[in-house]
C-alpha positions as CSV (number, residue, x, y, z in Angstrom):
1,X,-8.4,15.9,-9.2
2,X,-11.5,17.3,-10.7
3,X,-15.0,15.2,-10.7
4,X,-14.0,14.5,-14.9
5,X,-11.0,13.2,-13.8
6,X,-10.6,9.4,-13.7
7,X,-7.6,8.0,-11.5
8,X,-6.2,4.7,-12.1
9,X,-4.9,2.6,-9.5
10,X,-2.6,0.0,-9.0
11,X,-2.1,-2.7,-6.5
12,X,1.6,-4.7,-6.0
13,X,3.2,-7.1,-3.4
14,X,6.6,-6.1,-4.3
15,X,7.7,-9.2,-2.4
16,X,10.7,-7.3,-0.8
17,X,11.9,-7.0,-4.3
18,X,13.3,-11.1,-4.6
19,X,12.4,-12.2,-7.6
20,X,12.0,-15.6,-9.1
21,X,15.7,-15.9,-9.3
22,X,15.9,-15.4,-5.3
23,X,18.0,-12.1,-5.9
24,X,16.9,-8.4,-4.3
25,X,16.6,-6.6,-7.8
26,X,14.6,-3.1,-6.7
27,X,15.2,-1.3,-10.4
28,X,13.3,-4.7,-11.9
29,X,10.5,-2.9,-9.6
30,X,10.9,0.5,-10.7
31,X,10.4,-0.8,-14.1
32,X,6.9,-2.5,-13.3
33,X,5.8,0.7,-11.5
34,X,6.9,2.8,-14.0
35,X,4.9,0.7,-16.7
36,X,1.9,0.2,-14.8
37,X,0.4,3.8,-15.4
38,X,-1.6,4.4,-12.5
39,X,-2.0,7.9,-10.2
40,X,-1.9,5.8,-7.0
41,X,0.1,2.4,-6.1
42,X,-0.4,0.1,-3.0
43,X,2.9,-1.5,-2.4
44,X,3.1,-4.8,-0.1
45,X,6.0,-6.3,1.6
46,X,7.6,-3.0,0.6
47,X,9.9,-3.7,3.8
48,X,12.6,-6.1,4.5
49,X,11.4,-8.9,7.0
50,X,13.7,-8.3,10.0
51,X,15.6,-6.4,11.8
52,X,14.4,-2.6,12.1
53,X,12.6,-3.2,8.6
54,X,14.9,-0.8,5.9
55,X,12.7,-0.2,2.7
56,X,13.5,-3.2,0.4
57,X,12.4,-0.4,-2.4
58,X,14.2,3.2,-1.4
59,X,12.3,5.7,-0.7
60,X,15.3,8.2,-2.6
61,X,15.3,5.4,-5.5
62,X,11.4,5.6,-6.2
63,X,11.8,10.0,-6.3
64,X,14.9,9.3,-8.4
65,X,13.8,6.8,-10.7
66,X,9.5,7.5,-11.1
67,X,7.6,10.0,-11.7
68,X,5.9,8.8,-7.7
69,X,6.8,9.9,-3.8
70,X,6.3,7.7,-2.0
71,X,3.7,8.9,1.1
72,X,6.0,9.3,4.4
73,X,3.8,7.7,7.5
74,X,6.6,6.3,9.4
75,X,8.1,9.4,11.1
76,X,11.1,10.0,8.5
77,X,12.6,6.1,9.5
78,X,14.3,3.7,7.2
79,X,11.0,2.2,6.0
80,X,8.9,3.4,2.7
81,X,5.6,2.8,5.0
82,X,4.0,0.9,8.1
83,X,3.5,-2.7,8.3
84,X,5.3,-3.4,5.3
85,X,2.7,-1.4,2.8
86,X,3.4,1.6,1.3
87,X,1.5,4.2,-0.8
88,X,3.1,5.9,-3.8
89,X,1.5,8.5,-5.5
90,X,2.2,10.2,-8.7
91,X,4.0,13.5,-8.4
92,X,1.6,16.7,-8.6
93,X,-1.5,14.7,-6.7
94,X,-2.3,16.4,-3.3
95,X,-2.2,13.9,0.0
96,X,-4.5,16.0,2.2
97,X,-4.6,13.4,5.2
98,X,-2.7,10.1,5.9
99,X,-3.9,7.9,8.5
100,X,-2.7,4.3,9.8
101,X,-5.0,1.6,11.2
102,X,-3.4,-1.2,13.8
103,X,-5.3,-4.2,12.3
104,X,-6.4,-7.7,14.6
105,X,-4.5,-11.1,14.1
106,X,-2.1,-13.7,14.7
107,X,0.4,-11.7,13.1
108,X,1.0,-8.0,13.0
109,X,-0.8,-6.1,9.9
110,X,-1.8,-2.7,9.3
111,X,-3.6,-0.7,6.9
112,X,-2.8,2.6,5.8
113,X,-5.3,5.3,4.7
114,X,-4.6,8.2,2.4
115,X,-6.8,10.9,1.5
116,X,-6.2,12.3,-2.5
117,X,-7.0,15.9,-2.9
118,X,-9.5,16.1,-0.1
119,X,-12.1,13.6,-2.6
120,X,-10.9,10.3,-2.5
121,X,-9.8,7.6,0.4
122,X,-7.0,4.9,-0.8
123,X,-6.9,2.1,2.1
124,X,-3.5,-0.3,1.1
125,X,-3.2,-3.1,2.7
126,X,-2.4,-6.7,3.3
127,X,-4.4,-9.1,4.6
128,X,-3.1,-12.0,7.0
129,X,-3.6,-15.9,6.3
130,X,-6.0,-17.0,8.2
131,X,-9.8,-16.5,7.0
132,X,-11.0,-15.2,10.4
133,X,-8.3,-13.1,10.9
134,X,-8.7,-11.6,7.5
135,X,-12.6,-11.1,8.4
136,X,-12.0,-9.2,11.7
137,X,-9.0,-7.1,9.5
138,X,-11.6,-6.1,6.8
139,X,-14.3,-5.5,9.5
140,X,-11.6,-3.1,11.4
141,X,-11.2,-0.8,8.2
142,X,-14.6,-0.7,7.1
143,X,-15.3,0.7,10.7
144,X,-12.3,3.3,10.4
145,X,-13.8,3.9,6.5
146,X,-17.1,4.7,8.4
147,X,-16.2,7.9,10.1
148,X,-15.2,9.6,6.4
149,X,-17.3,11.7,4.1
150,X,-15.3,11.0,0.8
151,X,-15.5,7.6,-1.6
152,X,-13.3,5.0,-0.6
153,X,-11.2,1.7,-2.1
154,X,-9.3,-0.5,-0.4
155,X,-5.9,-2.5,-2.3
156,X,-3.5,-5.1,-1.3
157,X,-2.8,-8.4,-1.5
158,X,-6.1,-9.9,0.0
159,X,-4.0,-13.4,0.6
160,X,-7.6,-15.0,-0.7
161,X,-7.3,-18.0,-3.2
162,X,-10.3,-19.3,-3.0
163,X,-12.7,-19.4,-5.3
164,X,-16.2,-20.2,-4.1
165,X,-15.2,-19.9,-0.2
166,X,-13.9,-16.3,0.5
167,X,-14.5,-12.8,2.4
């Protein structure tokens, strides 16, 4: 990634791949991705709600079916990422540190932090429900964003609707 270079990014809660029609349909989500033309993608609800959390979008079918990897931080387990977010990044783009961030709550969240070709830091997330939980989760990663040296941005499904009373 040289200065000139522009990377687009993409933000997407994958919704465990159920569609409208209530059906788990994870090549309708391949398609999206593979329209959306972006160097980076934060995934949400990437997981499966329960049990030990198996990738609702394979790891195998995103290498298979994209030109993406998706960014291993759970230790080689069933799951495409940590907390139900995952990062993928377009093949030939150098991850040159990944990082995860227990974030504050009623329920559990996370953030996961990824470092593109030692320049840039990609936070994806997703943001609980409630306003003062999502105010002590931002707070968390801007304090974990203050120890780098390199630009950051942080994706994910916010969970704000709000117009006029947000973050």
């Amino acid at each position: 990634m040289s200065s000139e270079h522009q990377i687009r990014l993409a933000s997407y809660n994958v919704r465990k791949c159920i569609g409208l029609d209530r059906r788990r349909r994870p090549m309708r989500i391949i398609d999206v991705i593979n329209n959306l033309g972006a160097d980076v993608i934060a995934l949400q609800e990437a997981d499966r709600r329960l049990g030990d959390r198996p990738a609702a979008l394979p790891a195998r079918m995103i290498e298979d079916e994209t030109d993406y990897r998706s960014v291993e931080i759970d230790g080689g387990g069933r799951s495409v990422g940590w907390h139900g977010n995952a990062m993928l990044v377009k093949k030939g783009l150098s991850v040159t540190a990944i990082d995860q961030v227990e974030l504050p709550g009623t329920e559990p969240r996370g953030a996961m932090l990824v470092e593109i070709d030692g320049k840039l830091q990609i936070v994806g997330t997703h943001l609980g429900l409630l306003r003062s939980d999502r105010r002590a989760q931002l707070s968390t990663i801007r304090q974990h964003l203050g120890h780098t040296k390199y630009p950051a941005i942080i994706l994910g499904d916010f969970n704000e609707w709000r117009e006029h009373r947000g973050l």
